[in-house]
Structures are given as C-alpha cells and as structure tokens.
DSSP file (Angstrom, degrees, kcal/mol; ACC not computed):
  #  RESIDUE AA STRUCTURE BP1 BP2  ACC     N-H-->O    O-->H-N    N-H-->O    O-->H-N    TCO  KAPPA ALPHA  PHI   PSI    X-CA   Y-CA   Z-CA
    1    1 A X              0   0    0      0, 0.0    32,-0.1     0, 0.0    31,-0.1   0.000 360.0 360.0 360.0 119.7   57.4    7.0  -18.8
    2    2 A X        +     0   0    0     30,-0.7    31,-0.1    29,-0.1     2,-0.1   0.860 360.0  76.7 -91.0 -58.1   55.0    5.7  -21.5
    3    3 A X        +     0   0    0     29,-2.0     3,-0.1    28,-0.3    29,-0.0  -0.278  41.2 163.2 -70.1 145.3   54.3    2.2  -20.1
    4    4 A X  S    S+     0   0    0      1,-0.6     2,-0.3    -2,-0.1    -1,-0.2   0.690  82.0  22.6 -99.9 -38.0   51.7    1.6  -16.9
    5    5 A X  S    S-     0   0    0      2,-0.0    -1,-0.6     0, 0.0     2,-0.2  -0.839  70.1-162.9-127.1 142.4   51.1   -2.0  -17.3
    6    6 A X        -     0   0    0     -2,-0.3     2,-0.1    -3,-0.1     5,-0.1  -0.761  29.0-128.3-133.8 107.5   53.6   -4.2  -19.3
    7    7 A X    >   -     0   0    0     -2,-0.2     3,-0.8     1,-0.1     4,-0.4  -0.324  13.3-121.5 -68.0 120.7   51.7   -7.6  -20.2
    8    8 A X  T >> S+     0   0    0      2,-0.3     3,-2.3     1,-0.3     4,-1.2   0.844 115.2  58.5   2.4 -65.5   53.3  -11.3  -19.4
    9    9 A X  H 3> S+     0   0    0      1,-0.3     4,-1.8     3,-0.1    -1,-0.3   0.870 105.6  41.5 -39.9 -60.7   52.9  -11.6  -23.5
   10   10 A X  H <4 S+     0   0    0     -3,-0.8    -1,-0.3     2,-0.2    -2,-0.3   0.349 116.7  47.7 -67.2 -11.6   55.0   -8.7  -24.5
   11   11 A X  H X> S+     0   0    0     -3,-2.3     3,-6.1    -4,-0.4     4,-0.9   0.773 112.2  55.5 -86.4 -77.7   57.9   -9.7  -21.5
   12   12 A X  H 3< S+     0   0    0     -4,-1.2    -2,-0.2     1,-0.4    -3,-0.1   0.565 110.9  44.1 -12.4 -49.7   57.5  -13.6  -23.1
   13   13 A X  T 3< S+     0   0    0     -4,-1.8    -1,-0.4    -5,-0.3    -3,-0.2   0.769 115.5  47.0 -83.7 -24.3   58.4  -12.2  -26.7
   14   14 A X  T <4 S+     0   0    0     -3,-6.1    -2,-0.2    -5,-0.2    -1,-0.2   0.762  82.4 118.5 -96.1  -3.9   61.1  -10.1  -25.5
   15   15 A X     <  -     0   0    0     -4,-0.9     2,-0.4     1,-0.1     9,-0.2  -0.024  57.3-141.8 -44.7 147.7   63.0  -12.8  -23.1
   16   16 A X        -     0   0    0      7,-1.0     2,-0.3     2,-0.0     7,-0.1  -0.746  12.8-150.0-115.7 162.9   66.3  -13.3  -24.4
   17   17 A X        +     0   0    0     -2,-0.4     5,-0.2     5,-0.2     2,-0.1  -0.484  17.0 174.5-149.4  94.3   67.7  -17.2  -24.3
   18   18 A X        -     0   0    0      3,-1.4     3,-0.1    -2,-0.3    32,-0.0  -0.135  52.0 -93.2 -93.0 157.2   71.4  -18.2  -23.8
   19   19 A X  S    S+     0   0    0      1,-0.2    29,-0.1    -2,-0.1     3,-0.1   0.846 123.6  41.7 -46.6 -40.1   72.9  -21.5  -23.4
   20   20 A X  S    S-     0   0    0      1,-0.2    25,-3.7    24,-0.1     2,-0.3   0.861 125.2 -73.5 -92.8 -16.7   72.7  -21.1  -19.6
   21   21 A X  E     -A   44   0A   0     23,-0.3    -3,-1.4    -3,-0.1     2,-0.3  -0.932  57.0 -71.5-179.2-172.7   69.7  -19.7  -19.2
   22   22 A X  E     -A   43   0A   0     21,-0.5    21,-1.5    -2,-0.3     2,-0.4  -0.995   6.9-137.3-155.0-175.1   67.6  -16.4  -19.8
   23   23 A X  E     +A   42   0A   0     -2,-0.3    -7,-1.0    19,-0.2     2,-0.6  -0.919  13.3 176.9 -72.0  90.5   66.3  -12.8  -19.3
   24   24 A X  E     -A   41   0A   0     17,-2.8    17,-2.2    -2,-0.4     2,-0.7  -0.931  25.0-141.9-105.5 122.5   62.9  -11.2  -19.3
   25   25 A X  E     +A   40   0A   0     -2,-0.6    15,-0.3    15,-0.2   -11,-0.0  -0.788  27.4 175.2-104.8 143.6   62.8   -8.3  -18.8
   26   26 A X        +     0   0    0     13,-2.3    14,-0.2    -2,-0.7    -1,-0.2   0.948  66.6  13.5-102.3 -57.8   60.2   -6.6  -16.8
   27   27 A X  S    S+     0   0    0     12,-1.3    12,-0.3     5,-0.1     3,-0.2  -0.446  75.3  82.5-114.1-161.0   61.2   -2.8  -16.3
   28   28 A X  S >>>S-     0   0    0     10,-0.2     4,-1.5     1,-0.2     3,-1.1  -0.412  77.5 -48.2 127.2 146.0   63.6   -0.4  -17.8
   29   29 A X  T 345S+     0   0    0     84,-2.5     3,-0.4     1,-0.3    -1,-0.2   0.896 126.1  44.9 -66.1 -53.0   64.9    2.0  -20.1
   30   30 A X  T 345S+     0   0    0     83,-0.3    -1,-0.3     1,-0.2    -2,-0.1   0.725 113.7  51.4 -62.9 -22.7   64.2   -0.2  -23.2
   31   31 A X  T <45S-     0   0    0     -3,-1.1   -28,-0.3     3,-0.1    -1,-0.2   0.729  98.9-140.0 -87.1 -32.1   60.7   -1.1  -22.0
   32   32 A X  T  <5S+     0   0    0     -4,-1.5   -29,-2.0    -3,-0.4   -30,-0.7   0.859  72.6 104.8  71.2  46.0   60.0    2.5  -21.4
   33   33 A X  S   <S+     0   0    0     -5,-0.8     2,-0.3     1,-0.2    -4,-0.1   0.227  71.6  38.2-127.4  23.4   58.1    1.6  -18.0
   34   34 A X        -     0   0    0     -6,-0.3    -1,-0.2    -7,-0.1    -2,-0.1  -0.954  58.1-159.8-176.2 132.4   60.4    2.6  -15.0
   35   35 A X  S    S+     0   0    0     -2,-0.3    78,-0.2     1,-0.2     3,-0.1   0.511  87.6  28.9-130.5  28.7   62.7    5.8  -14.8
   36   36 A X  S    S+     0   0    0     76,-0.2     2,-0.2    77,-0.1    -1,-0.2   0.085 112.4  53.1-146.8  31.3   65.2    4.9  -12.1
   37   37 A X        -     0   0    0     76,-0.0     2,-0.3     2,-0.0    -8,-0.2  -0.813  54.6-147.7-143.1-175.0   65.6    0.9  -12.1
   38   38 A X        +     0   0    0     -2,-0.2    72,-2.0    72,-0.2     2,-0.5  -0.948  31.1 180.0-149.2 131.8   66.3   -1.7  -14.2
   39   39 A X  B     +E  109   0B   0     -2,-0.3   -13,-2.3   -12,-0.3   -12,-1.3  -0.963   7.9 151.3-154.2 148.2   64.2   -5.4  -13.1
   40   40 A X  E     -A   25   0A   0     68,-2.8    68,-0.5    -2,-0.5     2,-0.5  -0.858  43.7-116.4-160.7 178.2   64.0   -8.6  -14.4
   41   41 A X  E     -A   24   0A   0    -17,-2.2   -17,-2.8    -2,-0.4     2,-0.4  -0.955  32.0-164.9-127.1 144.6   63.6  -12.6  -14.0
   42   42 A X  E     -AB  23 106A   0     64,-1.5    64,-0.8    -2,-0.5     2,-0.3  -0.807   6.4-153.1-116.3 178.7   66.9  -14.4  -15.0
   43   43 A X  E     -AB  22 105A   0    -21,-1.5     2,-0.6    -2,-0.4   -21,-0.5  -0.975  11.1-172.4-128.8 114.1   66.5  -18.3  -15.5
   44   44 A X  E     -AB  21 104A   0     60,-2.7    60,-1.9    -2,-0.3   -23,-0.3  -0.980  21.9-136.8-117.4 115.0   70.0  -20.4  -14.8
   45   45 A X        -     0   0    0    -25,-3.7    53,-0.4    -2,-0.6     2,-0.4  -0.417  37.0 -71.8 -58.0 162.6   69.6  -23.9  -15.8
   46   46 A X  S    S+     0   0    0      1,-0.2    57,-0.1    55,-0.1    -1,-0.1  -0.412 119.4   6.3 -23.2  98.4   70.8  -26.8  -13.7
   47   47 A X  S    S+     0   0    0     -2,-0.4    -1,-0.2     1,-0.4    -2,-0.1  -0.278 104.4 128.4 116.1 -41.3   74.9  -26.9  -13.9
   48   48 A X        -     0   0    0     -3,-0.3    50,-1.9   -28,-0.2    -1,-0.4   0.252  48.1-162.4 -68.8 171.2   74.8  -24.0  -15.6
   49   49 A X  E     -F   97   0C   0     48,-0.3    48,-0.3    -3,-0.1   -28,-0.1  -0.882  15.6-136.1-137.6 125.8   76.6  -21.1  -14.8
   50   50 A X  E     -F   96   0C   0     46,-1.7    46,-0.6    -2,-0.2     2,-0.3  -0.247  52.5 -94.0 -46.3 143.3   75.7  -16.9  -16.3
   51   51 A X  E     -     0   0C   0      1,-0.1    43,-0.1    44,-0.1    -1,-0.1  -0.578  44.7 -83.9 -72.6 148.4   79.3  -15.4  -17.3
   52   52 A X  E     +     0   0C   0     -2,-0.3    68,-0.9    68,-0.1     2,-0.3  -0.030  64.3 165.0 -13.9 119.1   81.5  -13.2  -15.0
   53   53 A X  E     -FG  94 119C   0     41,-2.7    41,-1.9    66,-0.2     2,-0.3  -0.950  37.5-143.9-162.8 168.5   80.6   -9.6  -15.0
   54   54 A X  E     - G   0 118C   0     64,-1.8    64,-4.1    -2,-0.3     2,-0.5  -0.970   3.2-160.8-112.4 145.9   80.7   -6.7  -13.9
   55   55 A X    >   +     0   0    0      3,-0.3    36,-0.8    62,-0.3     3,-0.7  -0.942  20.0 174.1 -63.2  91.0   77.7   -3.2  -13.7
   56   56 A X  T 3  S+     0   0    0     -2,-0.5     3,-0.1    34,-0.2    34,-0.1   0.608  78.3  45.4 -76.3  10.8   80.1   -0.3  -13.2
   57   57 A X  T 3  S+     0   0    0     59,-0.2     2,-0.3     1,-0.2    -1,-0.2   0.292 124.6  25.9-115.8  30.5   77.1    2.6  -13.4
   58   58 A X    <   -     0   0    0     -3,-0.7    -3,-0.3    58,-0.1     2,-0.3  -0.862  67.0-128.4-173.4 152.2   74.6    0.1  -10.6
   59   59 A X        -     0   0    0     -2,-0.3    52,-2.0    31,-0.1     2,-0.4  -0.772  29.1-131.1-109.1 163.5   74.6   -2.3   -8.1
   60   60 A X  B     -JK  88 110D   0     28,-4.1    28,-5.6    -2,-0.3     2,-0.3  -0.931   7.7-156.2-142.2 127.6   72.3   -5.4   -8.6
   61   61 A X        -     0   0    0     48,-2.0    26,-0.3    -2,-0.4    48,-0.0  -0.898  19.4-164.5-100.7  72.3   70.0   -6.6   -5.9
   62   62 A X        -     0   0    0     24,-0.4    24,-1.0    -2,-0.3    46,-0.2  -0.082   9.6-179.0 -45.7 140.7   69.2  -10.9   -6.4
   63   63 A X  E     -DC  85 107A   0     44,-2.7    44,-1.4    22,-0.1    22,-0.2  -0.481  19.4-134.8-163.3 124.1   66.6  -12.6   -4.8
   64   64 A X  E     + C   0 106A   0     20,-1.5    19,-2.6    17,-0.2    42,-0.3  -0.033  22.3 176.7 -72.9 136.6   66.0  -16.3   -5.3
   65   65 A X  S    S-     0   0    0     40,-1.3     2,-0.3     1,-0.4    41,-0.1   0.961  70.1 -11.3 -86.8 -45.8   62.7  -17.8   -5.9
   66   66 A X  S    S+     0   0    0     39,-0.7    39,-0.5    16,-0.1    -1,-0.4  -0.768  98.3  34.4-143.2-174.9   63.9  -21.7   -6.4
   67   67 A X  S    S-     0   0    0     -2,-0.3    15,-0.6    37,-0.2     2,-0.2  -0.426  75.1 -89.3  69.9-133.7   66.7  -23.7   -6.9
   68   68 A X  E     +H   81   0C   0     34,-0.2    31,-2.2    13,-0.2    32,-0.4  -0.840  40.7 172.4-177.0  92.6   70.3  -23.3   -5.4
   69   69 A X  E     -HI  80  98C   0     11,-2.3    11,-3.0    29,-0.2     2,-0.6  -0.940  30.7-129.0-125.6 178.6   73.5  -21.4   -6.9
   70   70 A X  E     -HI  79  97C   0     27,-0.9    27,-2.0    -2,-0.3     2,-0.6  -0.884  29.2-158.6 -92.2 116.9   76.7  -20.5   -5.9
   71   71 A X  E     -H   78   0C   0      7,-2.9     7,-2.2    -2,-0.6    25,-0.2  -0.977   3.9-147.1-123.5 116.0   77.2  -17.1   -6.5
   72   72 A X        +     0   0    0     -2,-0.6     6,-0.5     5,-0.2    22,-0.2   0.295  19.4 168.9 -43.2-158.4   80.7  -15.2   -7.0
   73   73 A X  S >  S-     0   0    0     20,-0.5     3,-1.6     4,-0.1    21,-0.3   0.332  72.4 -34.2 -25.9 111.3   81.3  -11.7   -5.8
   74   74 A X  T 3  S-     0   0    0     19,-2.9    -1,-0.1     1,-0.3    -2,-0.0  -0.531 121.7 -38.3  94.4-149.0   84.6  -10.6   -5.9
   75   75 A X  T 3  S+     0   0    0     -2,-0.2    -1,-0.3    -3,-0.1     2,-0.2   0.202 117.8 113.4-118.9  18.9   86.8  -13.8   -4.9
   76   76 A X    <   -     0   0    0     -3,-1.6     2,-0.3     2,-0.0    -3,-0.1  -0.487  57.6-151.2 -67.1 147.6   83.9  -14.6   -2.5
   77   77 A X        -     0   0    0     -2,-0.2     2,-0.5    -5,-0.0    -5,-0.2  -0.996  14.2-178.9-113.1 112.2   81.5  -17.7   -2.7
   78   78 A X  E     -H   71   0C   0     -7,-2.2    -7,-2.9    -6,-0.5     2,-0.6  -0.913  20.7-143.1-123.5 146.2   78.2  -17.4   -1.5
   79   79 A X  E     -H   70   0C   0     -2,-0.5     2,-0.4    -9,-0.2    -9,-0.2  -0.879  20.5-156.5-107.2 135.3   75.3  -20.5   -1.5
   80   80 A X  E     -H   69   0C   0    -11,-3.0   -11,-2.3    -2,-0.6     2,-0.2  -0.988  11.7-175.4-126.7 125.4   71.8  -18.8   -2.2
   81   81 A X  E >   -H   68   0C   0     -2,-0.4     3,-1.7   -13,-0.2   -17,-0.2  -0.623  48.5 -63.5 -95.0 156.5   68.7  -21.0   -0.9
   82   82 A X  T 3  S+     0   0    0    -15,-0.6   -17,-0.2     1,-0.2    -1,-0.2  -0.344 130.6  25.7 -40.5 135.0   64.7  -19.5   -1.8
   83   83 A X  T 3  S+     0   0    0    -19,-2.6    -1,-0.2     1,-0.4     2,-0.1   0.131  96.3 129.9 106.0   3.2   64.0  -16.4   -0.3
   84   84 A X    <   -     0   0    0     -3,-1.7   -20,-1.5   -20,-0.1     2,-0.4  -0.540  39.0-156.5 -76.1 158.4   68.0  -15.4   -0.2
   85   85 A X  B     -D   63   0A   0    -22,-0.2     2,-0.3    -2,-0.1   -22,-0.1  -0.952  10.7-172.7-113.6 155.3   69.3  -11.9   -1.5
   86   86 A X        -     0   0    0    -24,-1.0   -24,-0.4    -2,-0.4     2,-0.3  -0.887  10.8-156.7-122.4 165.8   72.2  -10.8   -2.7
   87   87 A X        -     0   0    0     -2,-0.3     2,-0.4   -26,-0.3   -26,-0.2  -0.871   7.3-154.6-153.1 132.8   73.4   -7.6   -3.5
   88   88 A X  B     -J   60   0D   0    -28,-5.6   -28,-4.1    -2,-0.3     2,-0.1  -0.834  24.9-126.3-126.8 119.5   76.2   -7.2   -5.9
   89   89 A X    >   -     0   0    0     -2,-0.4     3,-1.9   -30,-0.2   -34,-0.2  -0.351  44.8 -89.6 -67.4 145.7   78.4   -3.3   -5.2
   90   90 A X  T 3  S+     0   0    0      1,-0.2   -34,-0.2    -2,-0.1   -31,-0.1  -0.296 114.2  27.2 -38.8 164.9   78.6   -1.3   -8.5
   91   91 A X  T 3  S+     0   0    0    -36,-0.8     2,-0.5   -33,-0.1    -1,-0.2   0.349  88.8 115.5  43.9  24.9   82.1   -2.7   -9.9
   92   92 A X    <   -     0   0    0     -3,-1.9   -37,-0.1   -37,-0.3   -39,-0.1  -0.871  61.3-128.5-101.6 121.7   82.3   -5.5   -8.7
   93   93 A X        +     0   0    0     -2,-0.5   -19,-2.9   -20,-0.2   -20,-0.5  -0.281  34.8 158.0 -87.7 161.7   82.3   -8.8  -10.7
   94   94 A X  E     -F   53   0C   0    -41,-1.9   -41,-2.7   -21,-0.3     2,-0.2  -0.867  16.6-174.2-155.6 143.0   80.1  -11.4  -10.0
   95   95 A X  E     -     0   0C   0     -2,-0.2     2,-0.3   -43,-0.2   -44,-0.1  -0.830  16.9-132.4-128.2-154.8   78.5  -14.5  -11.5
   96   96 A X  E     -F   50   0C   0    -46,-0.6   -46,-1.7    -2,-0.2     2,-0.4  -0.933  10.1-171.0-163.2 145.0   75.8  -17.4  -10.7
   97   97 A X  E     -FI  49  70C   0    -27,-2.0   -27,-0.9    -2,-0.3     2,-0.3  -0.984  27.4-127.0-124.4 126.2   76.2  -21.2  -11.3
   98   98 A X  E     + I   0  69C   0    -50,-1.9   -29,-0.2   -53,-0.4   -28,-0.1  -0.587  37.1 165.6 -48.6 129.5   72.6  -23.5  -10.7
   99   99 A X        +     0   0    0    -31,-2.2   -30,-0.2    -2,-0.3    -1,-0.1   0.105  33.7 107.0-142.7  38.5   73.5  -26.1   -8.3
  100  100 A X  S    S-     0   0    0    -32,-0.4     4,-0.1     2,-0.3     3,-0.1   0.108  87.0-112.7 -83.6-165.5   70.2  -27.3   -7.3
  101  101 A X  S    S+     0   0    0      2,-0.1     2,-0.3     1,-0.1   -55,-0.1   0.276 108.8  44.0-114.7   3.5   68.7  -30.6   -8.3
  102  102 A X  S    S-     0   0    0      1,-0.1    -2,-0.3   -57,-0.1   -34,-0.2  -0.980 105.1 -77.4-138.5 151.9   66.2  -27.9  -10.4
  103  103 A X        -     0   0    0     -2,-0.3     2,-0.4   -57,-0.1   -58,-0.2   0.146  48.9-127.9 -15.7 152.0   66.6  -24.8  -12.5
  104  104 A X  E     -B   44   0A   0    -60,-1.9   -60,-2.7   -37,-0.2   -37,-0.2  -0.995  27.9-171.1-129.1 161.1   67.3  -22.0  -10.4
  105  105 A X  E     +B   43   0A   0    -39,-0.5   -40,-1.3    -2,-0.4   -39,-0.7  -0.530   9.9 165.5-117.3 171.2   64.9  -18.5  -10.8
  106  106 A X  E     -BC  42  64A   0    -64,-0.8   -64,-1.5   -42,-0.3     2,-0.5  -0.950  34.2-130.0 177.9 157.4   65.3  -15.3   -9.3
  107  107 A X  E     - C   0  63A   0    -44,-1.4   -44,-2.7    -2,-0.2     2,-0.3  -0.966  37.1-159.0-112.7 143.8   63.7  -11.6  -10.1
  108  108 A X        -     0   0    0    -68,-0.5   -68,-2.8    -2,-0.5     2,-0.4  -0.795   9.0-167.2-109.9-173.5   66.9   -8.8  -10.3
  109  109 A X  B     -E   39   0B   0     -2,-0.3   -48,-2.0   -70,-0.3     2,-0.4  -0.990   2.6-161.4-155.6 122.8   67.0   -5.3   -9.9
  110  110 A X  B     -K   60   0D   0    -72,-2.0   -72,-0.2    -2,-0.4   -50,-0.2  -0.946  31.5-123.5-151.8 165.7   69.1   -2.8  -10.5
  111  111 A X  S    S+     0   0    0    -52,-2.0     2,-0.2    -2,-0.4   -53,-0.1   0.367  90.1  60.6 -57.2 -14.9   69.8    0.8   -9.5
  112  112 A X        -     0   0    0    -53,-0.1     3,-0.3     4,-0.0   -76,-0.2  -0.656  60.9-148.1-100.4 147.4   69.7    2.1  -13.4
  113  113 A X  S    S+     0   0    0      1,-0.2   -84,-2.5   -78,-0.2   -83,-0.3   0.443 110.5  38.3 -83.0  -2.8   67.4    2.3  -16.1
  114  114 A X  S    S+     0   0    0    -57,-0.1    -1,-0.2   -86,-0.1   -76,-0.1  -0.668  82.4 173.0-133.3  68.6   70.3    2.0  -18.4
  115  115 A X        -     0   0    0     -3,-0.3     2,-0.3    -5,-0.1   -57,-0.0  -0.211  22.7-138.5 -72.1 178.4   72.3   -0.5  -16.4
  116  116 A X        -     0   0    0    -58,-0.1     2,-0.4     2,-0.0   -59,-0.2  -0.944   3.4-147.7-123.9 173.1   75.7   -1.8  -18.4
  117  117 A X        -     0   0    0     -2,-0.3     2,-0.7   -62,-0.1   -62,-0.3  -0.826  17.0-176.4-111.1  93.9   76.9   -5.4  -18.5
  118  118 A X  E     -G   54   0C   0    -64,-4.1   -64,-1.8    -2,-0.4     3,-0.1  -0.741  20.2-133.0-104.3 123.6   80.7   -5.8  -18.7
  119  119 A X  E     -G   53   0C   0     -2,-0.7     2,-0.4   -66,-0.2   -66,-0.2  -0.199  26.2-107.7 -59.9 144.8   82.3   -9.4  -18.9
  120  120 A X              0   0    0    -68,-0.9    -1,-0.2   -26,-0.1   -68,-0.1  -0.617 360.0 360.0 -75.6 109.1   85.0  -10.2  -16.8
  121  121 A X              0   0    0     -2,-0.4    -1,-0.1    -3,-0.1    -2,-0.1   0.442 360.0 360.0 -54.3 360.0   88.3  -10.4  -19.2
C-alpha cells in the first residue's frame, strides 16, 4: 500500500462521468491505497438510472446520503431513503434509478480491491 492520504483533488481528476451519472473513486487497487476493499461515491442524476450489473468476485454494500432510488436486486425492487443500505450478494445483478426530486449520492464499498463490473446481457 503506497497511498496514506488520497486528496479530494486527485479523486476530482480521476471521477469518471457517464450520461447517468458518476464515479470517484476513493480507495482501491488502482488508487493503490486500500488492500482488501474497493470504495467510492457514485452520483445518479434525477430520472436517471446506472446499467444492470453484476460483481461476481464481491458483494457491494450502498449507503445513501440524499435523494431517492429504486434499486433492483435480483427481480426485487427496493426504495432507498438517506441513511438507507443496501447490500448487493456477489452475483447478483442489480441496478439504481434517481427517483428523487434531487440527484441522488451514495458512498459504495466493496469486498475487493479488484472488484469486476459485468453488465447484465
């Protein structure tokens, strides 16, 4: 593990930024700062929805800061208010749709430093 401290700048330049939303990510095998997790802040806009997927090598722990979504698991529906978690079993797929009146945030976590992402066919 190289990194102690990883600065708000240096997450800010690496955020990634998708139609629905995005990813910064905080710890992690690419960050070199964490050497059993994976953690991160997602962004969902309003409406929006993140695609279907699945992690088969970690399960992924939510927990909402604002807004409102709908969250898949499975062929389950669950409505996540602030302060809810979720936690999504390895191999199962999952998404998350905004259906607040405001973006909605959330920090994950997951169980890898090399988690994988695979979209739902």
């Amino acid at each position: 593990m190289n990194k102690i401290v990883y600065s708000a700048q240096d997450a800010q330049a690496a955020t990634t930024h998708a139609d629905w939303g995005s990813l910064m990510w905080l710890a992690g095998k690419p960050i070199g700062n964490a050497t059993g997790l994976t953690l991160g802040h997602v962004t969902i806009k309003k409406g929006q929805c993140n695609p279907r997927h699945t992690h088969f090598n970690c399960e992924e722990v939510l927990y909402l800061l604002k807004g409102k979504l709908e969250h898949t698991l499975g062929d389950e529906k669950y409505i996540l208010n602030p302060g809810d978690t979720l936690c999504a079993p390895a191999g199962i797929v999952h998404n998350a749709t905004s259906i607040g009146d405001e973006d909605a945030e959330m920090i994950v976590a997951f169980s890898s430093i090399d988690r994988d992402f695979v979209p739902e066919k």
